[in-house]
N, C-alpha and C positions, 0 to 999 in steps of 0.2 A: 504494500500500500504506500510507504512512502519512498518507493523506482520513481514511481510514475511523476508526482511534484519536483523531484530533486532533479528527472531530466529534464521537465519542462523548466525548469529554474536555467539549467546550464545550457539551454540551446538559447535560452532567451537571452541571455549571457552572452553568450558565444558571441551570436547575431550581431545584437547592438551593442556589446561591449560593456553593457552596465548591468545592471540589476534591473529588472522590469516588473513592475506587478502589474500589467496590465497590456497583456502582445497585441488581443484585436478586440472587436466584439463579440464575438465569440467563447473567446478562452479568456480564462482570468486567473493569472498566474499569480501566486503569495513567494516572497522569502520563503527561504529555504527551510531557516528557523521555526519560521513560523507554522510554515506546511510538517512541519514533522513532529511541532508539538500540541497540534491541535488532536487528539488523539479520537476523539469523537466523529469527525467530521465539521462540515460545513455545517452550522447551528444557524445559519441565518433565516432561515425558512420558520424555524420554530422563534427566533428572537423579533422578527419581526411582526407575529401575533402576539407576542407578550407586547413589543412596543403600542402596538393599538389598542388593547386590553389598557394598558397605561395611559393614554392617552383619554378614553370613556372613563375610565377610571377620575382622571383627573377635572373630564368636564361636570362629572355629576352622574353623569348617565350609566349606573351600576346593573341593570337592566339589562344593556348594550354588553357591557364588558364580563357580563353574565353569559349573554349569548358567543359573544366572542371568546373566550378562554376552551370554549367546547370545543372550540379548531384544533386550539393548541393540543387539547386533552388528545383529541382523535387521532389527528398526525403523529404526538408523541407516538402512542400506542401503537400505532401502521409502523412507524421507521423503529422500536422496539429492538427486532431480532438482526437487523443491518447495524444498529447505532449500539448497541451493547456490549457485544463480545470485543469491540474496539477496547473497550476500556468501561468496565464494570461499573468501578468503585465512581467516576467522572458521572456517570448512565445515573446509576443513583441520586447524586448528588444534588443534579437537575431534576430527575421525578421528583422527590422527595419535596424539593422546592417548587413544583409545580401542584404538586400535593394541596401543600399549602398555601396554595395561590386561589385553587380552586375551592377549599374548603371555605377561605376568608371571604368570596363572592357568593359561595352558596350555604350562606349560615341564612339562617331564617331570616334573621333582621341585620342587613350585612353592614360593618362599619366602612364607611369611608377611608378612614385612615389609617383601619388593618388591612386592610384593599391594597390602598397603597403602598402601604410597607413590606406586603407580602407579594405585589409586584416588582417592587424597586430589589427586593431580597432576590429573585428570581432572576431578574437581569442581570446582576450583579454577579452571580455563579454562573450562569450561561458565560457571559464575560470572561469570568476567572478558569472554566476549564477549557474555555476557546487560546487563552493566552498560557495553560499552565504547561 
């Protein structure tokens, strides 16, 4: 898994002689570093339903951010058995904290600003095992 980032790093390399994160539109090439310690994959798919969930979240409209975290829940749960065996302990880290994201939106009487902390927590570990 991480041949395939490390050639695309070194032909991009090669090419134009620097470091490229970015060859065409197309492909989207990361550091080297980077590509090899994101050990999960590509989170962006899942981080950017938290960011919108954060964002209803922040207008008021818990409702909204109610319906929207159901994405996150689903996808998680679909990319499960590809996103796991990467790296267990990382896999957890982020359910665990998605857990709690979802619990905090769907309590009876949901607080606002457990909502948010328990989103802003969420991003924050997507964050931290994308860069660990």
């Amino acid at each position: 898994m991480k041949l395939i980032p490390a050639i695309a790093v070194c032909l991009v390399t090669t090419f134009t002689g620097e470091p490229n994160t970015q060859a065409s539109r197309h492909f989207t090439f990361v550091p080297l570093a980077e590509a090899a310690a994101a050990k999960l994959g590509d989170l962006t798919p899942f981080r950017s339903i938290a960011v919108d969930v954060a964002g209803l979240i922040d207008k008021g409209d818990l409702a909204a951010a109610k319906a929207r975290i159901k994405d996150l829940e689903t996808k998680w749960d679909e990319a499960e058995a590809g996103l796991k065996p990467r790296a267990a302990a990382d896999w957890h880290m982020v359910d665990k904290a998605i857990d709690r994201a979802l619990e905090a939106l769907r309590a009876g009487t949901p607080d606002a600003a457990k909502c948010k902390q328990a989103i802003t927590d969420l991003l924050t570990i997507m964050d931290s095992v994308a860069k660990a």
